[in-house]
C-alpha positions in Angstrom: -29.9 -12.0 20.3 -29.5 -15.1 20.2 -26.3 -17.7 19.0 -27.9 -18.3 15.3 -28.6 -14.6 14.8 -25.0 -13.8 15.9 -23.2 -16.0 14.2 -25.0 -14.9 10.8 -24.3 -11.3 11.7 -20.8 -12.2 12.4 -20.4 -14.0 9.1 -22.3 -11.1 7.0 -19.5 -9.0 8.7 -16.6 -11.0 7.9 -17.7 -10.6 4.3 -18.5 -6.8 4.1 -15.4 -6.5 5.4 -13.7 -8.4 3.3 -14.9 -7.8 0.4 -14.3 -3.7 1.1 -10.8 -4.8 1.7 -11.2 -6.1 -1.7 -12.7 -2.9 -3.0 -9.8 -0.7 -1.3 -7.1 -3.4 -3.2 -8.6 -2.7 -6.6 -8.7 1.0 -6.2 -5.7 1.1 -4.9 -3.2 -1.4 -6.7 -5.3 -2.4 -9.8 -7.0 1.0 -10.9 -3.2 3.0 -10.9 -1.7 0.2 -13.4 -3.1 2.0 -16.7 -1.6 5.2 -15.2 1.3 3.6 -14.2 1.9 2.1 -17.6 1.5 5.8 -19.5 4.5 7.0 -17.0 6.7 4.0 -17.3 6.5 4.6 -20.8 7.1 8.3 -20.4 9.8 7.8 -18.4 11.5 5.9 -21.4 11.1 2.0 -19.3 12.5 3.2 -16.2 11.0 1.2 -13.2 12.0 3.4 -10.6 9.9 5.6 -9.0 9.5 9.2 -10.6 8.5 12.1 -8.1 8.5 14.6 -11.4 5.0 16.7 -10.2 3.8 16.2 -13.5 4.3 12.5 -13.8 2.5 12.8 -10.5 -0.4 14.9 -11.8 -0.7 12.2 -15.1 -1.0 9.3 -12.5 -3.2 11.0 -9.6 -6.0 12.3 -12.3 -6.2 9.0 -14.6 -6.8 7.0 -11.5 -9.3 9.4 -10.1 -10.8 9.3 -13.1 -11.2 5.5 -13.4 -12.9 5.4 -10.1 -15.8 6.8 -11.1 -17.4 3.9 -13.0 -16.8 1.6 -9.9 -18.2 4.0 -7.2 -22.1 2.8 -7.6 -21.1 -1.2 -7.5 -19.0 -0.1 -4.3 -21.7 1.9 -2.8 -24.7 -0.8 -4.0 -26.0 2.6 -5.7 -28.9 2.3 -8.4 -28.6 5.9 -9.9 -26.2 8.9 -9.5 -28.2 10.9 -6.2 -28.0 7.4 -4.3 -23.8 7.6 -4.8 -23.7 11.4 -3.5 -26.6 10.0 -1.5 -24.0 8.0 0.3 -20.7 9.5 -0.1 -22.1 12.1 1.8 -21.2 15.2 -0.5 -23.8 17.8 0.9 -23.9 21.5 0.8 -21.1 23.1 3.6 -22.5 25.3 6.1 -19.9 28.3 6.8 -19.4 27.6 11.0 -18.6 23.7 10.8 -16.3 25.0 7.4 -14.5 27.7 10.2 -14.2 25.0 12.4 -12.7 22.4 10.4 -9.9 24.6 8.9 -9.1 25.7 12.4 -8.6 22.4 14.0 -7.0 21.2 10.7 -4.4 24.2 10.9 -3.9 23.5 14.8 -3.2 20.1 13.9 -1.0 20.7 11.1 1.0 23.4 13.4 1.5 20.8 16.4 2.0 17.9 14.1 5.7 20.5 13.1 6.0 21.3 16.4 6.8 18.0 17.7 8.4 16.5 14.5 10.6 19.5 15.7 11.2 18.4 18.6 12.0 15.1 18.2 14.0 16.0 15.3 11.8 14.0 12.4 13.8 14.6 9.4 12.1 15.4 6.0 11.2 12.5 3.9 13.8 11.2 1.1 10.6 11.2 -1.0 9.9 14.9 -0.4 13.5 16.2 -0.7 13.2 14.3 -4.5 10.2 15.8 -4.7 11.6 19.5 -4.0 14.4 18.8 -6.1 11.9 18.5 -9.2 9.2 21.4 -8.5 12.0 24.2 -9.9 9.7 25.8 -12.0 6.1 27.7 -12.3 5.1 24.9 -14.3 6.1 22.4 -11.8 4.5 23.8 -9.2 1.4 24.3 -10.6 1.4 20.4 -11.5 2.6 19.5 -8.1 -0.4 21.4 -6.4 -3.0 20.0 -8.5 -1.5 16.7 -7.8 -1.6 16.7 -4.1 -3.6 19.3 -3.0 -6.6 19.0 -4.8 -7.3 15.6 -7.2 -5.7 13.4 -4.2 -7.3 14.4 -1.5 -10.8 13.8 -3.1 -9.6 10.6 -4.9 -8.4 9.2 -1.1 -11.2 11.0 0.8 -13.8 9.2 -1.6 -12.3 6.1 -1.3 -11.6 6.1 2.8 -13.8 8.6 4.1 -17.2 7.7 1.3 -17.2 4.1 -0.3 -15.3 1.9 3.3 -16.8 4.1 5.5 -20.3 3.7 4.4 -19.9 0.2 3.8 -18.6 -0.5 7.2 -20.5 1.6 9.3 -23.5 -0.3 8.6 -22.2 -4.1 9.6 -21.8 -4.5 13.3 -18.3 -3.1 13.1 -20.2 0.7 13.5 -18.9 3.9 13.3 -15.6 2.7 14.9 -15.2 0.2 12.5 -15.7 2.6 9.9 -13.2 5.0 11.1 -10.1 2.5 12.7 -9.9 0.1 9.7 -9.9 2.6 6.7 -7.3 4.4 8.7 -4.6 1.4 8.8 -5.2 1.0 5.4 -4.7 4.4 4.3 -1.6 4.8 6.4 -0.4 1.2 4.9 -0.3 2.9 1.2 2.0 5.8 2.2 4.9 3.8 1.8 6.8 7.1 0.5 7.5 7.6 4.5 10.5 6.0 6.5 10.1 7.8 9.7 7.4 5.4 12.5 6.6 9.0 14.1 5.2 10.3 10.6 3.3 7.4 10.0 1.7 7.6 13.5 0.6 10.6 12.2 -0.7 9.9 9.3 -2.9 7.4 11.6 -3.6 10.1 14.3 -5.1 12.3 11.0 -7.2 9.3 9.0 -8.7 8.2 12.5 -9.6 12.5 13.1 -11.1 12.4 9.4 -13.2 9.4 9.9 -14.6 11.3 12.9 -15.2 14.5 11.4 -17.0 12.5 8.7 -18.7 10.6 11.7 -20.1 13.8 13.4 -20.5 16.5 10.4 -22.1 13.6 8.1 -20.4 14.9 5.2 -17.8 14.4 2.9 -16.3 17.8 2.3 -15.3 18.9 5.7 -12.7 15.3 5.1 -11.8 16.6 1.8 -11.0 20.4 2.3 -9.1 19.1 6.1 -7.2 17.3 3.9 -6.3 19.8 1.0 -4.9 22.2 3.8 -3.2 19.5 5.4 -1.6 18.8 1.9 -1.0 22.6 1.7 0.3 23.2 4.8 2.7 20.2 3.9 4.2 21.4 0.8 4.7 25.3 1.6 8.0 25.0 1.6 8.2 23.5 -1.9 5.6 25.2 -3.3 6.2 28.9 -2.2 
């Protein structure tokens, strides 16, 4: 290849890239403002954050919900098959579905073992959280919320529209996977503990792969439900 070629797949790089980064931005700061808006107003002007689950539910399913238009201009889609087309939702086979929620539970498991060990204390956010969920109702809300509508709103956004866009510039399949990751452990800004955002890293990077090697979306998404699962038992049960 020679120095022209290079530098214009260089450039045509650079601007995927960017302009994912600028995809990722809206989804992520712009798209949450209407929902936002609806619970600042609920919660009577208050500009502090509100961990009440169904304040929580309100915001995660509005913003999922105003994704949806954007997904085929993200994902350079003509019709509705070429966005599942290239999100990569596909029919789960029952072994690589075993596999996945064993490797997702191991995880989970060693992930508490060593926060554990080296004495990681429960996120503020989480004891707030806890402190809220003291009802049926609440619960319910609180596993909608994080257990199901946010793990498909993130794993669409991460694991579908940047890592399809990036895999195919000359950043590859590593591209794909490393960059979506810092991002996604960026907006978690509920943690204040470095160990638990390493982890959050450790996981993004492991779903990027699993979405690398299976070649579907779904084995991400239901990893990351139990994950969420596993994470709120103690609220939740």
């Amino acid at each position: 290849m020679n120095d022209a070629i290079k530098q214009q797949v260089n450039q045509s790089t650079g601007e995927y890239l960017l302009y994912t980064l600028y995809w990722l931005a809206f989804f992520l700061l712009v798209l949450p403002i209407p929902s936002n808006l609806i619970i600042f107003l609920l919660d009577g002007g208050s500009l502090v954050f509100n961990s009440n689950p169904i304040y929580l539910l309100i915001s995660t399913f509005l913003t999922a919900v105003l994704t949806l238009p954007f997904l085929k201009f993200t994902l350079d889609a003509q019709n509705k098959s070429e966005v599942i087309g290239r999100l990569a939702i596909k029919k789960v086979a029952l072994f690589p579905l075993i596999i996945t929620v064993l490797l997702t539970a191991a995880f989970v498991l060693l992930e508490q073992w060593l926060f554990g060990f080296m004495e990681v204390a429960l996120p503020d956010f989480m004891l707030e959280v806890e402190a809220q969920t003291n009802s049926l109702l609440a619960k319910i809300m609180l596993l909608l919320a994080v257990v199901f509508i946010g793990p498909i709103y993130e794993e669409v956004i991460f694991r579908g529209v940047a890592f399809y866009r990036l895999k195919k510039t000359a950043l590859g399949a590593s591209g794909a996977i490393i960059i979506p990751s810092i991002v996604f452990t960026l907006i978690h800004w509920q943690y204040d503990q470095v160990e638990i955002y390493i982890s959050v890293f450790v996981f993004s990077c492991l779903m990027g792969l699993l979405r690398h090697l299976s070649g579907n979306l779904w084995y991400c998404i239901i990893a990351h439900m139990i994950c969420n699962l596993l994470a709120l038992g103690e609220i939740i049960l």
